[in-house]
C-alpha positions, 0 to 999 in steps of 0.5 A: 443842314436843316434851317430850324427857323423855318421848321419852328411853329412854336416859340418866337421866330425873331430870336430864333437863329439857324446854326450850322450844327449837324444832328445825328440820326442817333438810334440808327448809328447805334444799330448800324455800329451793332451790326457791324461789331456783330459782324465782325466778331462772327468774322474773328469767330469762323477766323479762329476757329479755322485757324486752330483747326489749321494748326490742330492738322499741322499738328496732327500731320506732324505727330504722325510722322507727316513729315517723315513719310514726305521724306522718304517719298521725295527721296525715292528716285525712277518710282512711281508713287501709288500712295497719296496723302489724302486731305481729313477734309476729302475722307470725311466727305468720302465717308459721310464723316465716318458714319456708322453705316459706312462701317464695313468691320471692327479689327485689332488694328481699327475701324475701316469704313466704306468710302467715295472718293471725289473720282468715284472711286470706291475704297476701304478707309481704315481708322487706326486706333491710337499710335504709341508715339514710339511706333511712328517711324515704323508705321511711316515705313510700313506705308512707305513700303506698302506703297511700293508693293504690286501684288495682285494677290495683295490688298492695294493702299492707295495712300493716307491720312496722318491730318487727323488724331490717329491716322487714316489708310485708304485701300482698295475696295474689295466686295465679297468679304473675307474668307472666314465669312465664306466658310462660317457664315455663308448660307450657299453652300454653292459657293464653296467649293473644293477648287475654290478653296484650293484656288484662294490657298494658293493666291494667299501662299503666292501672296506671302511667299511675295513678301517673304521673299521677292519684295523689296525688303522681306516683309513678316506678315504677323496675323495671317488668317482667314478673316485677314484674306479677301474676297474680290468680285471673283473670289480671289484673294487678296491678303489685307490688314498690315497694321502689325506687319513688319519689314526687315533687314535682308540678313535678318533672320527674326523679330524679337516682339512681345507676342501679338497675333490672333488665339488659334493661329499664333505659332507655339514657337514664337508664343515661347520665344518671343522671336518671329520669324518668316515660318511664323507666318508658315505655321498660321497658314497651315492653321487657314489650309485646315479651315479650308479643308474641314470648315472648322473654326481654329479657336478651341471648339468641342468635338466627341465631348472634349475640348480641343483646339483645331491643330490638335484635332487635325493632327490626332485625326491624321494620327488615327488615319481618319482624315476623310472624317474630319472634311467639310461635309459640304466638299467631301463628295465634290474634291478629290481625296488623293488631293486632299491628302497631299494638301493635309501632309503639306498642312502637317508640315506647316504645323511642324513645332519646329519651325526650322523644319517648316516649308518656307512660303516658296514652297507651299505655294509651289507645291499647292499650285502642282497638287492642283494641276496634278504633278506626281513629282509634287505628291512623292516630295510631299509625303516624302517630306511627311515622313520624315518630320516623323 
């Protein structure tokens, strides 16, 4: 308390009488209160902001079947889980926020980005495009089972991302690109040899033949193709992109879709039919055995002046018996033609309009893996079961 009377140099100090009031210092409470209502308000801002983005990924997460796939991992009993639920927060650290220059490739199912993980792992994150909401009990078992498969011949997912507003996969990443930018957009031709070729042709049959039959439960792949087989850092490959693929009941014989694949590689069965099944994937593997063989892309191209799709060339080749014309010029002094021509018959067979008179995946791969190393046995079936598709 301050005695006035003692302060007061003016006026009449003999009826000046102290009081007990208290003065307030009033312009600094009132920046003192200021910042403090500042304060607090900017506390309730990040508060809010935090918490609705909370629930934004509590929605999301529910949306996309979060739940649902937390279901069916707990109800797996003596497996040992490879897929993990990644935070948005971790893969948009591990992605530099999806940036464009992590940007590995643009595909029909999404964007996928190169990432870091926080151990230094580097993987593939791959941005879905949006999910009809009817399809979401189906993408959930497609990663649930995807999670189970241990392939080397098949791309690893490493888990997933549903806090966002499409759902996020991470793979494994694999350096060398695929193999239609091998064949097509390679400048060393060094590298594209016949035995690699026929190598990469039996990892991807072995690879399929796995999920049509020794997986857990039969597995159509539905887009088989060259840009769909990986390269790792020796050149095996590794067969990627499941967005469209489907699992199905062991008695099951087909899907009845509406027709989705790429133009070139779809099955003129199921294109007319509209039910896939396990040798609709033989067929489009018979279209990726004559890329590799004449390093021809399969969408219509022109040849002596007409249009024609690359099924239609190769068979009206080997028709005319002119088989050596229509090798890559880069392999024809490099393979073997005996070779060849067994691996062309055993194309023809893949390519059979029929499908009931196609080689299952099995097959394929059994008889590649004995054409490589030569089998007699392999090249009388082989051509044996070209004459009589004719």
């Amino acid at each position: 308390d301050i005695d006035e009377c003692k302060k007061l140099k003016d006026g009449r100090p003999e009826v000046c009488v102290n009081s007990d009031q208290i003065c307030l210092n009033t312009p600094g409470v009132s920046i003192g209160l200021s910042v403090l209502m500042v304060g607090v308000g900017i506390w309730l801002y990040i508060f809010i902001k935090k918490y609705r983005k909370t629930k934004r990924r509590e929605k999301f997460f529910k949306r996309n079947g979060g739940l649902l796939l937390q279901q069916q991992l707990d109800s797996r009993e003596g497996y040992v889980e490879k897929a993990v639920v990644f935070s948005s927060k971790e893969l948009e650290k591990a992605t530099e926020s999806f940036s464009v220059n992590r940007v590995l490739g643009h595909g029909g199912q999404g964007t996928v980005f190169k990432g870091m993980l926080a151990d230094g792992r580097i993987v593939a994150v791959k941005k879905s495009k949006l999910v009809d909401q009817d399809k979401v009990e189906e993408f959930i078992n497609e990663v649930s089972i995807l999670s189970l498969i241990n392939h080397r011949n098949i791309v690893n997912i490493l888990g997933c991302c549903l806090e966002t507003e499409v759902p996020l996969l991470v793979y494994e990443y694999i350096p060398n690109g695929n193999l239609f930018q091998l064949l097509h957009e390679e400048d060393d031709h060094t590298l594209i040899t016949w035995e690699l070729r026929l190598r990469i042709a039996i990892d991807t049959a072995g690879a399929l033949s796995y999920l049509h039959s020794a997986a857990a439960s039969p597995i159509y792949h539905r887009d088989v193709k060259s840009s769909n087989i990986l390269l790792d850092e020796n050149y095996r490959a590794k067969v990627s992109d499941f967005g469209t693929s489907r699992s199905i009941r062991v008695d099951q014989t087909h899907l009845t879709t509406a027709v989705i694949g790429t133009t070139g590689y779809v099955d003129p069965e199921y294109f007319q039919s509209c039910q896939f099944t396990e040798k609709s994937d033989v067929y489009s593997f018979g279209v990726v055995l004559v890329e590799l063989m004449t390093g021809e892309k399969p969408f219509a191209f022109q040849r002596f002046g007409e249009n024609r799709t690359l099924v239609t060339y190769f068979n009206l080749a080997l028709k005319e018996n002119r088989l050596y014309d229509i090798i890559d010029a880069r392999i024809r002094n490099d393979c073997k033609l005996r070779q060849v021509m067994l691996i062309a018959n055993l194309a023809k067979r893949c390519l059979n309009l029929n499908g009931k008179k196609r080689p299952s995946m099995r097959e394929v791969w059994s008889q590649l893996e004995s054409s490589r190393h030569g089998d007699l046995q392999t090249e009388v079936e082989v051509l044996s079961s070209d004459d009589d598709d004719d």
